[in-house]
N, C-alpha and C positions, 0 to 999 in steps of 0.2 A: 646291795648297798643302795642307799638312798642317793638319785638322782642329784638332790640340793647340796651334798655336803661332797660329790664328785670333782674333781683338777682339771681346767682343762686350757690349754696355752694356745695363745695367737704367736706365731715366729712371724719376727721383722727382720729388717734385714740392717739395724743399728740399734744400740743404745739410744741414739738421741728419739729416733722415732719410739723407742720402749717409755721413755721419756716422758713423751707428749702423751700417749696413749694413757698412760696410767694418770696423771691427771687429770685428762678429760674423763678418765671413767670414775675419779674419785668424786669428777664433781657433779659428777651425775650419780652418788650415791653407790657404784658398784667397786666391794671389794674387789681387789688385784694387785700385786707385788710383781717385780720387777726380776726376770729369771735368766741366768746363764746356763742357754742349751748345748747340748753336747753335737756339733756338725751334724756327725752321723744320725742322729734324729727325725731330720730334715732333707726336707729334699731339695733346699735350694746351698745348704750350708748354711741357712741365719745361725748366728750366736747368740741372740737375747728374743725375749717373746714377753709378752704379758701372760701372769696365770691367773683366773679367774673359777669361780665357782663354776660348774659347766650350767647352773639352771639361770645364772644370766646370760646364756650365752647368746641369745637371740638380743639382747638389748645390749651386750658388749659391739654386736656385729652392724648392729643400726649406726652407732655411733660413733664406730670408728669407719665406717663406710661413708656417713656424712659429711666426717673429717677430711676426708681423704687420706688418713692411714694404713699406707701400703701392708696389709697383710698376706705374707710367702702362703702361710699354712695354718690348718687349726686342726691342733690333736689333743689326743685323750691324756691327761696326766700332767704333772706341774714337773719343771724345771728346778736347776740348784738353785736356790732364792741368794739375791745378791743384795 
C-alpha cells in the first residue's frame, strides 16, 4: 500500500485536547478527524486520538510538540471517526 494514503492516530488522553489538535493541524493545512479509540488499543487507556494520513506524520508531530499537545501514543491505523 502506498505510504500517503496510510491511517495513523496520535491518542490523547481527552476530547478537548483532540480538539485543539485538530485545529491547529487544520490550520496548518494537514488532514485529520477526530477519533473514538477503543482503551484496549492503547496503553495509557486514551479514548480519543487524531487520525492523520501517516505521510504527515512528521509535520503532524512538529506541531503538536510545539503546541504542547500531550500526545499518550502514535499507532498505525485510524480510529471510529466521531
Amino acid at each position: 500500500m502506498n505510504r500517503s494514503y496510510e491511517l495513523c492516530t496520535a491518542s490523547m488522553r481527552s476530547m478537548t485536547y483532540a480538539l485543539k489538535a485538530q485545529r491547529l493541524l487544520e490550520a496548518a493545512g494537514v488532514y485529520s478527524y477526530i477519533v473514538k479509540l477503543d482503551s484496549s488499543a492503547t496503553r495509557r487507556g486514551c479514548a480519543y486520538g487524531i487520525t492523520f494520513y501517516c505521510a504527515s506524520g512528521d509535520t503532524v508531530r512538529r506541531i503538536l510538540r510545539s503546541e504542547r499537545i500531550s500526545v499518550s501514543q502514535y499507532i498505525m491505523g485510524g480510529g471510529e471517526k466521531i
